[in-house]
C-alpha angles and dihedrals in degrees: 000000000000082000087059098044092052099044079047098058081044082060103049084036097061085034092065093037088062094049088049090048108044113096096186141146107315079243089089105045086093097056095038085062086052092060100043086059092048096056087042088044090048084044094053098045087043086056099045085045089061104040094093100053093032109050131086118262100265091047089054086051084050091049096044095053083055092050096049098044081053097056089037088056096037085053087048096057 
């Protein structure tokens, strides 16, 4: 698993090095930004994901609470 996660980030690594590098037509400068906000937003997802499991005990307790008042205000509704 820690193989695949690795080979995974080498992936997304030479993947931005390519879009930094690539002077190509303007054409693709709208796509380029696409792809910029998918590898944040995976970033993103990857981190939250891990925040539980990651995180010391007093900021589990933090993210719990959140989770909680979140549940209690989605039931509420």
């Amino acid at each position: 698993m820690h193989c695949r996660m690795q080979h995974g980030l080498w992936l997304i690594r030479r993947r931005l090095a390519e879009l930094i590098s690539d002077l190509g037509p303007r054409g693709r400068s709208g796509q380029d930004m696409v792809e910029y906000a998918l590898i944040v937003g995976f970033i993103a997802v990857a981190c939250a994901a891990l925040i539980p499991y990651a995180a010391s005990n007093t900021m589990r307790e933090i993210y719990n609470r959140i989770a909680g008042i979140l549940t209690n205000s989605v039931n509420q509704s």
